[in-house]
C-alpha positions as CSV (number, residue, x, y, z in Angstrom):
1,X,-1.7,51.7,12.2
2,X,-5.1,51.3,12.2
3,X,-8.1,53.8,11.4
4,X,-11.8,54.2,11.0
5,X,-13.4,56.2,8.4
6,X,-17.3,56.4,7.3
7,X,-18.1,55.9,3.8
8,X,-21.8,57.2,3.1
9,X,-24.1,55.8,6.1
10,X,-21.5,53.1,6.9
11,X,-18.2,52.7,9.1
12,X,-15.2,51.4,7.6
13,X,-11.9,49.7,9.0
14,X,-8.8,49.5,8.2
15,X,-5.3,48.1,9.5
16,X,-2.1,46.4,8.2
17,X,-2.3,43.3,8.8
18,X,0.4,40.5,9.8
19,X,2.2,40.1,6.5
20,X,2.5,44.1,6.3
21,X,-0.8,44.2,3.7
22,X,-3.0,47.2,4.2
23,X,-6.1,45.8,4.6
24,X,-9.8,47.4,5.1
25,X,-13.8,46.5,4.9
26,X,-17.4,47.9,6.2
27,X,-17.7,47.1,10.1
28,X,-21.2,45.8,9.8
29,X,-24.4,47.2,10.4
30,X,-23.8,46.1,14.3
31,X,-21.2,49.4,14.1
32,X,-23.2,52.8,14.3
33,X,-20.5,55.0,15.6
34,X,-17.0,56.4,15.1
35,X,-15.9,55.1,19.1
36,X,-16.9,51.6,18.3
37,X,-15.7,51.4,14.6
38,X,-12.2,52.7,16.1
39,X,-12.8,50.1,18.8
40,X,-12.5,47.2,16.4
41,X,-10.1,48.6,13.9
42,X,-6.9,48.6,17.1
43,X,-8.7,44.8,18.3
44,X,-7.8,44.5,14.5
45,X,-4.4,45.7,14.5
46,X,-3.4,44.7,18.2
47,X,-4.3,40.9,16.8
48,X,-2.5,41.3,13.5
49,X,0.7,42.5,15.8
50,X,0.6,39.7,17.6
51,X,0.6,37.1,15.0
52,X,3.4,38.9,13.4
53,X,5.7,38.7,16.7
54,X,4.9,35.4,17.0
55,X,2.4,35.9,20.2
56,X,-0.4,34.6,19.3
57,X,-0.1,31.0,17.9
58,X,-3.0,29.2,19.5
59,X,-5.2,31.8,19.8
60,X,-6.6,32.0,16.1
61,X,-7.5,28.3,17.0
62,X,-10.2,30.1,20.0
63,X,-12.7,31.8,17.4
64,X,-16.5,30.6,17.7
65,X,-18.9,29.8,14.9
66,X,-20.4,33.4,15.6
67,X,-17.6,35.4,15.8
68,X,-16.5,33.8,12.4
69,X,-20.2,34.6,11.3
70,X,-19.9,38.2,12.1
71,X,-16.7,39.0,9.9
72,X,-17.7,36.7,7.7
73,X,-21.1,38.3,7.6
74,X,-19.6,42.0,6.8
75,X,-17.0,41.3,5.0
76,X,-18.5,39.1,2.4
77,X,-22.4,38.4,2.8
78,X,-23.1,42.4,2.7
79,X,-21.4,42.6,-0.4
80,X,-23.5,40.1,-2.0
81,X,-27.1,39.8,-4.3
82,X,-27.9,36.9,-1.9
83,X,-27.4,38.2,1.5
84,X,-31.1,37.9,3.1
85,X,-31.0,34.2,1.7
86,X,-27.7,33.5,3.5
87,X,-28.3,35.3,6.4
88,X,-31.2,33.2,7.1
89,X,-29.8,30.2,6.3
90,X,-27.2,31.0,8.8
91,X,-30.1,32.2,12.0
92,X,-32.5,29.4,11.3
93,X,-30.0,26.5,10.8
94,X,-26.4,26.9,11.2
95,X,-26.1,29.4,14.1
96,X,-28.4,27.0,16.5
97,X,-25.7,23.9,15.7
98,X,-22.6,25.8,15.6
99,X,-23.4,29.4,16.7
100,X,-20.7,28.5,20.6
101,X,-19.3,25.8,18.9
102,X,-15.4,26.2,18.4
103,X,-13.8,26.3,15.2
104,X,-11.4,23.9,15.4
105,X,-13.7,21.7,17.8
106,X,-16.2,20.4,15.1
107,X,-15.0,17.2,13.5
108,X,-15.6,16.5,9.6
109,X,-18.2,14.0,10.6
110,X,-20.7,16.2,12.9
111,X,-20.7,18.6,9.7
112,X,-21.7,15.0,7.6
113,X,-24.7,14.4,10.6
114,X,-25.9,17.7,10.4
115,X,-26.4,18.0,6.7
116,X,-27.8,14.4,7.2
117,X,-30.2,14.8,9.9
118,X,-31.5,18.7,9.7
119,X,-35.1,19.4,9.7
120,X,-37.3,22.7,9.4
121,X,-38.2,24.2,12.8
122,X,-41.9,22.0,11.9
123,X,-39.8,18.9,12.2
124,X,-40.1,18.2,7.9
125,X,-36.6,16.9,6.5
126,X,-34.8,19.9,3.7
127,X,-35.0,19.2,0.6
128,X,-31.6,18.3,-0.7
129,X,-31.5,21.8,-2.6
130,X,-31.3,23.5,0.9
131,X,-29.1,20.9,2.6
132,X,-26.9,21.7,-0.6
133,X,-26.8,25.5,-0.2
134,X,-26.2,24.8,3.9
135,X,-23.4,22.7,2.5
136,X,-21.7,25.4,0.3
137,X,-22.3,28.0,3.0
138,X,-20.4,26.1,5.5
139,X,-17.7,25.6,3.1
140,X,-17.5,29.0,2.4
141,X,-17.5,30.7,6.1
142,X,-14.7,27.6,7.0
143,X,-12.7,29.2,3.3
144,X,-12.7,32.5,4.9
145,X,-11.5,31.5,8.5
146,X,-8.1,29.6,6.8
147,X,-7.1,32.0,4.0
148,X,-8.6,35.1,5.2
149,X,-8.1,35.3,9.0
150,X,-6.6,32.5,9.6
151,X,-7.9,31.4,12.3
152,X,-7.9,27.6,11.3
153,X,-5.3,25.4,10.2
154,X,-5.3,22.3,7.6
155,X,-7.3,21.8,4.7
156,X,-10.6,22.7,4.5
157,X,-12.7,19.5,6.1
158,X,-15.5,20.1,3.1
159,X,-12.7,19.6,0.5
160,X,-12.5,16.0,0.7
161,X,-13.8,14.5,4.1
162,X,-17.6,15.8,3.6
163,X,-19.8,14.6,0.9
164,X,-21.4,16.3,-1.4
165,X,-25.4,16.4,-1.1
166,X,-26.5,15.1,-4.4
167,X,-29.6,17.2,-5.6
168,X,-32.0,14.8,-8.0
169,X,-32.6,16.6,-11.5
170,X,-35.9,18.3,-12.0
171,X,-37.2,17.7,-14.8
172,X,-37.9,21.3,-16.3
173,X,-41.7,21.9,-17.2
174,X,-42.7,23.9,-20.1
175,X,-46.0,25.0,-21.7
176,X,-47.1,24.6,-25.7
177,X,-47.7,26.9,-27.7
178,X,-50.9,26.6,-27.9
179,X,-50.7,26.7,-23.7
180,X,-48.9,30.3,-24.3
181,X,-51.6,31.4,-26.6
182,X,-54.1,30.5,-23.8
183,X,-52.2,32.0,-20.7
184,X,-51.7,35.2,-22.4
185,X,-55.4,35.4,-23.3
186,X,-56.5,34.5,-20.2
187,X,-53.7,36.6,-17.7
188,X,-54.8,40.1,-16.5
189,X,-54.4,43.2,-18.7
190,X,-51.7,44.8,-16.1
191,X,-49.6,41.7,-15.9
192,X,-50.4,40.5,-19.3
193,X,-47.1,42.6,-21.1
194,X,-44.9,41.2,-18.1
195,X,-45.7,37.6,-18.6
196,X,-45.3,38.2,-22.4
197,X,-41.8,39.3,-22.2
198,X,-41.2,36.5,-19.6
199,X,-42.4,33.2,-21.9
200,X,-40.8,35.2,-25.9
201,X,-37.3,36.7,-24.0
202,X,-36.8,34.4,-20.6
203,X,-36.5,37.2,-18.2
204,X,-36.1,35.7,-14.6
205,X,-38.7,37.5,-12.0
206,X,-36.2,40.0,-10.6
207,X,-35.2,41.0,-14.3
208,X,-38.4,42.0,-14.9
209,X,-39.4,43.9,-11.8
210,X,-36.0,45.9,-12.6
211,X,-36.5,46.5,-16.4
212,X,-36.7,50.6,-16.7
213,X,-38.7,51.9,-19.9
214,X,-35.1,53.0,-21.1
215,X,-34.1,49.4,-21.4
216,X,-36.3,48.4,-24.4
217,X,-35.3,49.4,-27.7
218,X,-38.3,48.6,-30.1
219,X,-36.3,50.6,-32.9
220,X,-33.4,48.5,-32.5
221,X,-35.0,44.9,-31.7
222,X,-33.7,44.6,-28.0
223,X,-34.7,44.8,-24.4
224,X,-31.0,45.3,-22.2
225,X,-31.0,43.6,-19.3
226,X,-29.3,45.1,-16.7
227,X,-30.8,44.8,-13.4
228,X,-32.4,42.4,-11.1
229,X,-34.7,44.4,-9.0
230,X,-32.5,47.6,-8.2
231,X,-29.0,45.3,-8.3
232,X,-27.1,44.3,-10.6
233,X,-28.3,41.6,-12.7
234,X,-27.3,37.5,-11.9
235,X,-23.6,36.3,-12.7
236,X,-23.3,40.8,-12.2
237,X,-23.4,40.5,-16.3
238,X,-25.0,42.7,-18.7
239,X,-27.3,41.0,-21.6
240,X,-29.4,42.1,-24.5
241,X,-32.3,39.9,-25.6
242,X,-33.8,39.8,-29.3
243,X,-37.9,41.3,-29.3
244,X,-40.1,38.8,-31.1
245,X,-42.2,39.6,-33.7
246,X,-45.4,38.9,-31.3
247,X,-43.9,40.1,-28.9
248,X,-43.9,43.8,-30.3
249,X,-47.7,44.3,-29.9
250,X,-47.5,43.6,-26.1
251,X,-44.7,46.1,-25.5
252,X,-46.6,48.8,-27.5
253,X,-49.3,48.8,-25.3
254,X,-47.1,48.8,-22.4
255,X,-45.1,51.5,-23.4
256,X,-48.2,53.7,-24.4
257,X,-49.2,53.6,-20.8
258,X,-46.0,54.8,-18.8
259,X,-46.4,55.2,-15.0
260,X,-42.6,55.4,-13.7
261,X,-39.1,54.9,-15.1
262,X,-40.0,51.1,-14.3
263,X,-41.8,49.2,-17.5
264,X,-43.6,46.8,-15.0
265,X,-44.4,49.2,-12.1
266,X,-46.4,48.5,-8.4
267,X,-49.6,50.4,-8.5
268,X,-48.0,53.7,-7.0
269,X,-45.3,53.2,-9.5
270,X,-42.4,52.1,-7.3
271,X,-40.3,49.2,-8.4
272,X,-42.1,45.4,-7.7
273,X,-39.8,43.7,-5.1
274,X,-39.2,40.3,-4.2
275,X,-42.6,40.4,-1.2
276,X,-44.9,40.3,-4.4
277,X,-46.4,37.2,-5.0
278,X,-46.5,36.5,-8.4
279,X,-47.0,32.8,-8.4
280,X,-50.7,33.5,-7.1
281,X,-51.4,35.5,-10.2
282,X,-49.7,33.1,-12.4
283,X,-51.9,30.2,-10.9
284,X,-55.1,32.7,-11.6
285,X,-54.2,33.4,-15.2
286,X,-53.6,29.1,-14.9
287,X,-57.1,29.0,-14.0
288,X,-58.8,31.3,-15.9
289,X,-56.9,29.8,-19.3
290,X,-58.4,26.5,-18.4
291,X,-55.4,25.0,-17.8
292,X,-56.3,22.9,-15.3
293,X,-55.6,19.0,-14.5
294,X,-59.2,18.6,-12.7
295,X,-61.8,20.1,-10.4
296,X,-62.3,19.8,-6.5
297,X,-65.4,19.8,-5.6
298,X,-66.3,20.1,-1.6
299,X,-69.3,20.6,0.7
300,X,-69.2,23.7,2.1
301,X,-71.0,22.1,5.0
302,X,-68.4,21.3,7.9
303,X,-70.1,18.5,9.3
304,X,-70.3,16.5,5.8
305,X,-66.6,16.9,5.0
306,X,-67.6,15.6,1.4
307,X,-65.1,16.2,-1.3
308,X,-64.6,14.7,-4.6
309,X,-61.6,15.4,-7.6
310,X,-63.8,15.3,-11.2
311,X,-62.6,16.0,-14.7
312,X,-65.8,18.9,-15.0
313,X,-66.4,22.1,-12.9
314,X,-70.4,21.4,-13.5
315,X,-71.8,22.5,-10.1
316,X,-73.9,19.9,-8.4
317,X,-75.5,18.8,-4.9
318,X,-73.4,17.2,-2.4
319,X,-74.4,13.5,-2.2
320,X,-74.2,13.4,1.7
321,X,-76.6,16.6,2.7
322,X,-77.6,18.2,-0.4
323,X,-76.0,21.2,-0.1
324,X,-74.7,22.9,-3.1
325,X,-71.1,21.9,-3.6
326,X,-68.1,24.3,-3.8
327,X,-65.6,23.8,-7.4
328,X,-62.4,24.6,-7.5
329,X,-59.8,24.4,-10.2
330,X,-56.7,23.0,-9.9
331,X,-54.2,24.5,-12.5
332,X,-51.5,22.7,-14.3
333,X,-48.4,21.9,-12.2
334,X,-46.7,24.6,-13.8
335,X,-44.8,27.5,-11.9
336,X,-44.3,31.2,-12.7
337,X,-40.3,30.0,-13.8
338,X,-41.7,27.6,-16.2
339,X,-42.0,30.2,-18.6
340,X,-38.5,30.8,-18.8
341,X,-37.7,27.0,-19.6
342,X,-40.6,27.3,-22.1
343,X,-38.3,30.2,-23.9
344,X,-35.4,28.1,-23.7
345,X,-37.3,25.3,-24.7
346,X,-39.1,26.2,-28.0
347,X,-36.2,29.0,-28.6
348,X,-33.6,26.0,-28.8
349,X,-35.6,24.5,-32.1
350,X,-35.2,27.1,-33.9
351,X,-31.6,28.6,-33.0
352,X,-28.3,27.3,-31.4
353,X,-27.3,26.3,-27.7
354,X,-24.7,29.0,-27.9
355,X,-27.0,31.6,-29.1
356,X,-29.8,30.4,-26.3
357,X,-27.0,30.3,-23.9
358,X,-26.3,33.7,-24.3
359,X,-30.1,35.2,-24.3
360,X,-30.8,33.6,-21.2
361,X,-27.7,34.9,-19.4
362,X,-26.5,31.1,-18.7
363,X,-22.4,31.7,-17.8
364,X,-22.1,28.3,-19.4
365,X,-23.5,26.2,-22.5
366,X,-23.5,23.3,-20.5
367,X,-26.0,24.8,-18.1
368,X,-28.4,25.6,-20.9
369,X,-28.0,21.8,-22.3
370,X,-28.4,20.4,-19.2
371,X,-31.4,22.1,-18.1
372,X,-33.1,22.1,-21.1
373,X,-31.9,20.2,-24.4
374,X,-32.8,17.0,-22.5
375,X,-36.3,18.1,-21.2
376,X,-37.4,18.7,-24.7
377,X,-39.7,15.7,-25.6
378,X,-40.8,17.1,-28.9
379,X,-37.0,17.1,-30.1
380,X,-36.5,13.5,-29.6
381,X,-39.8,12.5,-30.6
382,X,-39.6,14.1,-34.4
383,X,-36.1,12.7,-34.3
384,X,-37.5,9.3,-33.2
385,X,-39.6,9.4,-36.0
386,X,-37.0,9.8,-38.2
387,X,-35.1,6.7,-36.9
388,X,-35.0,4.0,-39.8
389,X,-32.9,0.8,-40.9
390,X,-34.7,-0.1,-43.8
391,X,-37.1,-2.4,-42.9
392,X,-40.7,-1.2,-42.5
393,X,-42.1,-4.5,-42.7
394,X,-43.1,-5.1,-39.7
395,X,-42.5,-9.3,-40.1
């Protein structure tokens, strides 16, 4: 028997389905009314009938790419942190190469060209991150179509018969201490708090546009973390994270000037979401700390089309015309996540991986030790140093 009910703003199905289980979920955000949310609960139920009598053996076999997408997509993807990321991944890549494809029409090895020979819509290759995550999506969506409506039969072609995309190992980047000094000096009084708690506690982006004024506990030591923007935090796990000494001052001054529930609030006090840019302030603070690898320096003429990298930002006259030339810093290659490896990083001297592991939110000590124990060239350079077999000679 099936049945649709509405749940807040959204419609819900529900239906027994071939093996007598009582099943329901949220019929999408394509569903905006009780005549078509009843509409797919009996196509529901008049399919799991079938199967069950034995009518419908081939006919799982029949389901596209896209109608796989679309259960897949409210049944599992809504439910889910990361839905705009997969959702995208599925309209600009996958939906174009399998969107009218049929399930059970796509051999092992087209997946294999595809995650070989995908570009951007400008023609650039993926980096093998994104070819990864297309990888795992695919797998996923192909998961859901065997165990969950089975409408494919065998093993799962990404199992065994399509490689894995091999991602090369970034090397993570982190910033001295006397770099941290620097930035913080340098970094705008309404940010300067923010990027504080980012570089002593290792709060990720969204973790800090979510932190409410509730969350820190100067008294006690600790700043909960327990959102990531609005949601739940990543891994959906609750943390709390030790305050610094210095860190104290920075949080004083924060919390002396309350605007909203939120610590780090948007100028009308509304939460910061995901659209604000905080890379271009972080390269500004870069900038204005002096951390810089050089200085551009380019006619503003458009006819000379002079432009020279030099280790000064001394302004001068263009060689070619004599026009005054334009300088431009170019900050460090360093990134606004950087400061959370630079926590891990220096943190990790000082205390152990488990401890570290746990600040950070990693699910895993091995996580934490792959990421950062072997970045850390200051570790293996006092230990280096420390290396002896007696000698000393030197003959």
């Amino acid at each position: 028997m099936s049945r649709a009910y509405q749940r807040g703003t959204r419609w819900w199905v529900a239906w027994t389905d071939e093996h007598g289980k009582y099943r329901r979920e949220p019929a999408g955000e394509s569903i905006t009314t009780k005549t078509a949310a009843r509409k797919l609960a009996a196509e529901l139920q008049l399919q799991a009938d079938r199967r069950r009598l034995g009518l419908e053996d081939a006919a799982p076999q029949r389901m596209t790419f896209t109608e796989l997408w679309e259960r897949y997509d409210r049944t599992v993807v809504s439910q889910h942190r990361g839905a705009k990321q997969t959702r995208s991944r599925w309209t600009l890549h996958l939906a174009p190469a399998f969107g009218a494809r049929l399930l059970h029409q796509v051999a092992p090895v087209e997946f294999e060209e595809f995650l070989v020979g995908t570009a951007r819509p400008d023609g650039k290759p993926l980096s093998p991150q994104t070819r990864k995550h297309l990888r795992n999506q695919l797998r996923a969506m192909l998961n859901f179509a065997i165990h969950r409506l089975k409408a494919l039969r065998g093993p799962n072609p990404f199992t065994d018969q399509v490689p894995i995309v091999r991602v090369p190992r970034r090397k993570p980047r982190h910033l001295s201490a006397e770099q941290v000094v620097k930035l913080l000096a340098a970094t705008q009084d309404e940010v300067r708090a923010l990027f504080a708690v980012a570089v002593y506690c290792g709060l990720r982006k969204g973790e800090l546009c979510g932190l409410l004024v509730k969350d820190v506990d100067l008294e006690g030591g600790w700043i909960h973390v327990r959102h990531s923007y609005d949601a739940q935090p990543k891994d959906e796990e609750e943390r709390s994270v030790p305050i610094p000494d210095e860190l104290v001052p920075y949080l004083r001054v924060e919390l002396g000037r309350v605007r909203s529930r939120w610590l780090f609030p948007a100028i009308d006090g509304s939460m910061r979401t995901r659209a604000w840019k905080v890379e271009k302030v972080f390269r500004t603070a870069l900038k204005r700390a002096g951390l810089v690898e050089g200085y551009e320096h380019a006619c503003r003429r458009k006819r000379c089309g002079f432009k020279e990298r030099r280790a000064d930002g001394a302004r001068s006259q263009c060689p070619t015309c004599g026009m005054i030339l334009w300088v431009k810093a170019l900050p460090l290659r360093f990134t606004f996540k950087d400061l959370r490896s630079t926590y891990m990083t220096h943190f990790l001297r000082v205390a152990d991986l488990v401890t570290v592991q746990r600040a950070a939110g990693h699910s895993d000590p091995k996580i934490t030790e792959q990421h950062y124990i072997g970045a850390d060239a200051e570790r293996m350079r006092v230990a280096a140093k420390k290396l002896s077999f007696g000698g000393g000679g030197g003959q």
